[in-house]
C-alpha atoms as one frame of an Amber mdcrd trajectory, in Angstrom:
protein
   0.000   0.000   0.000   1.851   3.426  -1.170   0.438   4.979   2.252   2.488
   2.656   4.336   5.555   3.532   2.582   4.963   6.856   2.718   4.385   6.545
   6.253   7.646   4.826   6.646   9.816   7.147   4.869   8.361  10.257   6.538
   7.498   9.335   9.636   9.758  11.546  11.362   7.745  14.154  10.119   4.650
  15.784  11.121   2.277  13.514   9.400  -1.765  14.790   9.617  -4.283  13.057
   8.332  -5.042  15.979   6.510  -1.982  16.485   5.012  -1.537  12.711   4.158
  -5.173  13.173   2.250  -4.099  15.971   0.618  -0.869  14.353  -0.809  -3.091
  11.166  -2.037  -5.805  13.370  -3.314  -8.355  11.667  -1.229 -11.382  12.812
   1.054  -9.273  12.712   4.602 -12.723  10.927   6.467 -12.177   8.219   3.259
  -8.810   7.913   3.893  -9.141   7.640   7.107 -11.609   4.429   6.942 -10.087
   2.796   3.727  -6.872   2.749   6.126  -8.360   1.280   8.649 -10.512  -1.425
   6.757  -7.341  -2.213   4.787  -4.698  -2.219   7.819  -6.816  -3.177  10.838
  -5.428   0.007  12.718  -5.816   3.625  12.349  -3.160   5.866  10.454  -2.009
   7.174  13.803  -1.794   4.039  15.357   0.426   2.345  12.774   2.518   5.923
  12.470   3.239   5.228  16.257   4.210   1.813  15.952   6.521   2.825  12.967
   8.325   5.512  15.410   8.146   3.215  18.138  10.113   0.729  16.315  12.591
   2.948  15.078  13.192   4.231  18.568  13.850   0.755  19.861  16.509   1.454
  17.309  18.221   4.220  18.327  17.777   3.260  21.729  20.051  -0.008  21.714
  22.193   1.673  18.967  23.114   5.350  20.032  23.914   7.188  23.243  21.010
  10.153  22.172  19.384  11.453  24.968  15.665  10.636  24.795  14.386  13.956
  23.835  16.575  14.102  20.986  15.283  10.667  19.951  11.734  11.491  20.751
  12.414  14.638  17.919  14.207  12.453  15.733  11.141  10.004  15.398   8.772
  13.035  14.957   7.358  13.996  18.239   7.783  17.190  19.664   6.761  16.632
  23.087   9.345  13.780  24.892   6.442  13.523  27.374   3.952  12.205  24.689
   6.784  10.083  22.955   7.305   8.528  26.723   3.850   7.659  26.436   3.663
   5.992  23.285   6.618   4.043  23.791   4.942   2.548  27.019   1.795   2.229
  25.817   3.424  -0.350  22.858   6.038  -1.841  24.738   5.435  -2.078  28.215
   8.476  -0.028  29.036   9.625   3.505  29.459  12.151   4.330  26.965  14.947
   4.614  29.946  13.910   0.911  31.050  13.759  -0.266  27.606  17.505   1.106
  27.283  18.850  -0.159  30.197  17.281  -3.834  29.315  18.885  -3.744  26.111
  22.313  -2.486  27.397  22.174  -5.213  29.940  21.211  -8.173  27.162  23.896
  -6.646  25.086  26.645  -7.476  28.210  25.138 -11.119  28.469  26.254 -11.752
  24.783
């Protein structure tokens, strides 16, 4: 689907639905529902998981502080990005680090 991709090249962006409707052409309430019916998730939900996963990434694979990964993922607000992060993992994005640093040492 060319919205995923899109999604996964710019999702360090500020992506709105509005703006994503506009650069498909599309009705943003069609979008919005063809997205969902297609993907099983909403446009926001799989843009988090996208930035989610890429944070996992920078968090076992750079010493950036978390607000400059929360900014590099496309969130403004580290707060929000803290979240998120829980929300999908289970984990603040400290803990998360500090688990991977630890598995890491095991190896």
């Amino acid at each position: 689907m060319r919205i995923t991709e899109y999604l996964y090249r710019h999702y360090s962006e500020p992506v709105t639905l509005k703006t994503l409707a506009a650069d498909f052409n599309m009705n943003y309430s069609y979008l919005s529902s063809y997205f969902s019916s297609h993907m099983g998730q909403g446009i926001n939900e799989f843009l988090n998981s996208v930035r989610v996963e890429k944070a996992k990434e920078l968090l076992t694979a750079s010493e950036l502080s978390l607000s400059e990964i929360a900014q590099e993922i496309g969130y403004t607000d580290q707060s929000y990005f803290g979240k998120v992060f829980k929300k999908q993992t289970g984990y603040s994005p400290h803990t998360y680090r500090n688990r991977a640093r630890r598995q890491e040492e095991k190896l």
